[in-house]
N, C-alpha and C positions, 0 to 999 in steps of 0.2 A: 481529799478530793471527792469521796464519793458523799459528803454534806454539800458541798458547792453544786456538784450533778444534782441532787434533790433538791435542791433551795432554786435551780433554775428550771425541776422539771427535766429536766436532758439522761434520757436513756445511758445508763453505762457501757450496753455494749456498742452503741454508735459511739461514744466517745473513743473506744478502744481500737474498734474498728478503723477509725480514720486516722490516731497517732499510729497504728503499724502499720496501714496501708502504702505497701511503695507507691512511688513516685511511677505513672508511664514513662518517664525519661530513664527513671534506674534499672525501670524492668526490664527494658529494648534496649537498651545501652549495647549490651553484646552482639544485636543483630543486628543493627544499625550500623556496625563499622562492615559483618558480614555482606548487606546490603551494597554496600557501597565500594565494596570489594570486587562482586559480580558486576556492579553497573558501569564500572569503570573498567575491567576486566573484558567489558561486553563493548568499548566504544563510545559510552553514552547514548547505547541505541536501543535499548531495552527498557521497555516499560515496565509498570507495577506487577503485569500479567508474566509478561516473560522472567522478569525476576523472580517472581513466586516459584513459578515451574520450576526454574533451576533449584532457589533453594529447596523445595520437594527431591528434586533430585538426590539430592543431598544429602536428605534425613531432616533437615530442618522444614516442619511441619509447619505452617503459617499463613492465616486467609488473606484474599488479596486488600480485603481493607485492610489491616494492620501494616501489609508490607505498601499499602499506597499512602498513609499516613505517616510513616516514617519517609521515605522517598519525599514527600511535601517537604516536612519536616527541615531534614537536609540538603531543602533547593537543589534536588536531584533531577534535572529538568531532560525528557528525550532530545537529541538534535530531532531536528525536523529534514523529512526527505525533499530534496530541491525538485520544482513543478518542471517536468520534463513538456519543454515548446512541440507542439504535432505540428509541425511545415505544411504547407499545401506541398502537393507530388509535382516532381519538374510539367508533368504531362500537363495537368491544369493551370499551374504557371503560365506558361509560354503560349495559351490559346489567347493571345490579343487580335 
């Protein structure tokens, strides 16, 4: 191996570096079902932000990019709050 790394020029420790380097799938793997545990747990109504916080709660230390990435990830989508109609008041109504 390390005559083929020289013969292409290609540094050894990059080569090393990239066959041990996990996978971000393998490495989130466990927090990804945790993830999904709280959002589901929560309604579906808990964002990347609110998820975060709880896992903080938690002990489970993680910024909200990583837990918004994984949440994509797993089509973890918020419900959306339904637009609440403001009526006109009977008083303005009824002035015909």
């Amino acid at each position: 191996m390390p005559l083929l790394l020289n013969a292409l020029k290609f540094p050894k420790s990059s080569y090393y570096y990239q066959s041990h380097r996990k996978t971000l799938e393998a490495k989130y793997q466990d927090v990804g079902k945790h993830i999904e545990e709280v959002f589901i747990d929560n309604n579906s109504c808990y964002g990347y932000r609110w998820v975060t916080a709880a896992l903080n709660r938690e002990g489970l230390i993680m910024s909200e990019k990583v837990v918004r990435r994984i949440m994509h990830d797993n089509k973890l989508v918020v419900k959306r709050r339904k637009a609440r109609r403001i009526g006109v008041p009977l008083s303005m109504a009824r002035m015909d």
